[in-house]
Phi, psi and omega in degrees: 000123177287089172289129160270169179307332173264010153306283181346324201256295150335319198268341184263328160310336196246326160323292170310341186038067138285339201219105173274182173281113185140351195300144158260155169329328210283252149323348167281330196266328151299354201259310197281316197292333191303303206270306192232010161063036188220155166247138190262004159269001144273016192249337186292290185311336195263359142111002194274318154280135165269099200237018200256128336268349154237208180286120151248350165175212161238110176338179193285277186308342180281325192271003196269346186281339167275351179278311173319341184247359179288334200275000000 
C-alpha cells in the first residue's frame, strides 16, 4: 500500500494524540472524514492503526511508516 499525505496525516493524528487512545472506530473515521478528509479504514485494515476494539495507537508498521516519511 502506497500512503498519501492524508494517510500521513491520519497517522500523525493519532501519534500527536489529536486521536487519544481509547476513541471508537466510529468516531475516529468521522473525526478524519470531518477534519482532515480521509478515510482511515484502509490504513486500519492494512494493519497500521491499532483499532481492536477501539483507537489504541499505532502499530509497529504504522509508527515505522510515519517515521519513514519524517527523514
Amino acid at each position: 500500500m502506497e500512503l498519501t499525505d492524508t494517510d500521513y496525516n491520519i497517522l500523525d493524528a493519532i501519534a500527536s494524540g489529536k486521536v487519544e487512545p481509547g476513541t471508537s472506530p466510529r468516531h475516529f473515521v468521522d473525526y478524519c472524514d470531518n477534519v482532515i478528509g480521509g478515510d482511515p479504514q484502509p490504513l486500519i485494515d492494512a494493519g497500521y492503526i491499532d483499532a481492536e476494539p477501539y483507537i489504541n495507537g499505532l502499530t509497529e508498521k504504522g509508527k515505522q511508516a510515519l517515521a519513514n516519511r519524517k527523514k
